[in-house]
C-alpha positions in Angstrom: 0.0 0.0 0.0 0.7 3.1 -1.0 -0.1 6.7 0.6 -0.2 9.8 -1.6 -2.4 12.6 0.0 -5.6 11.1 -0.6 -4.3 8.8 -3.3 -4.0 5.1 -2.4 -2.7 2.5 -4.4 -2.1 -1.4 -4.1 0.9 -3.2 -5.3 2.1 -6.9 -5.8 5.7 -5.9 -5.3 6.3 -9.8 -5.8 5.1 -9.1 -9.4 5.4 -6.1 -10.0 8.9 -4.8 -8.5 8.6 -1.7 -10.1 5.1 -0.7 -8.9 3.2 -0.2 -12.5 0.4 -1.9 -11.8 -2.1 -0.1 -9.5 -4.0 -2.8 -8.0 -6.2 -0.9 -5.5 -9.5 -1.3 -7.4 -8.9 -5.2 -7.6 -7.8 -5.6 -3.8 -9.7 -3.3 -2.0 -9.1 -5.7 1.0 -5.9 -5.2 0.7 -5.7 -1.6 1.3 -8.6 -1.3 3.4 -6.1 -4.0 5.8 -3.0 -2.0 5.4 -4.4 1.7 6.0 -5.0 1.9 9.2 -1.4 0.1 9.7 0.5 2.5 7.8 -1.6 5.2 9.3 -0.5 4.1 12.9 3.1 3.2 12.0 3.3 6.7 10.4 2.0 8.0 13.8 4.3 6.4 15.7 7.1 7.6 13.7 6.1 11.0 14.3 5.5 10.7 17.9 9.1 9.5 18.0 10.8 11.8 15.8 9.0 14.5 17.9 10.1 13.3 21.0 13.9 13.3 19.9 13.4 16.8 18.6 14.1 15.6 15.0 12.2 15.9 11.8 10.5 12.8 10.7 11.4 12.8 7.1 15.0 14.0 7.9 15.9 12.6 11.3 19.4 14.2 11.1 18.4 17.6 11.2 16.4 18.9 13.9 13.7 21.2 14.1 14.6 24.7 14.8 12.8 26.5 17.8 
C-alpha cells in the first residue's frame, strides 16, 4: 500500500517490483487492511521523531525553535 495525499494504491511488489500496476481497485481488501497500519506506523514515527526533537522525514536535522 501506498499513501499519496488522498491517493492510495495497491501493489504486488512480488510481481510487479517496479510498482506499474495499481492494483487498488482489484484488492480493495488489501488496502482497506493495510491503511489503518501504515496510518498508525506513520503516527508512531512521528510521535518519536518528535520526542527526539528531530524531523521525521529527515531525522538528522532537527527542528529549529
Amino acid at each position: 500500500l501506498v499513501l499519496d495525499g488522498p491517493i492510495q494504491m495497491v501493489f504486488d511488489i512480488r510481481k510487479d517490483p517496479g510498482e506499474h500496476t495499481d492494483l487498488t481497485n482489484q484488492r480493495q481488501d488489501v488496502a482497506a487492511r493495510l491503511r489503518p497500519l501504515l496510518l498508525a506506523w506513520e503516527a508512531d514515527v512521528d510521535a518519536e521523531a518528535k520526542a527526539n526533537g528531530t524531523n521525521a522525514f529527515n531525522r538528522r536535522r532537527p527542528t529549529p525553535p
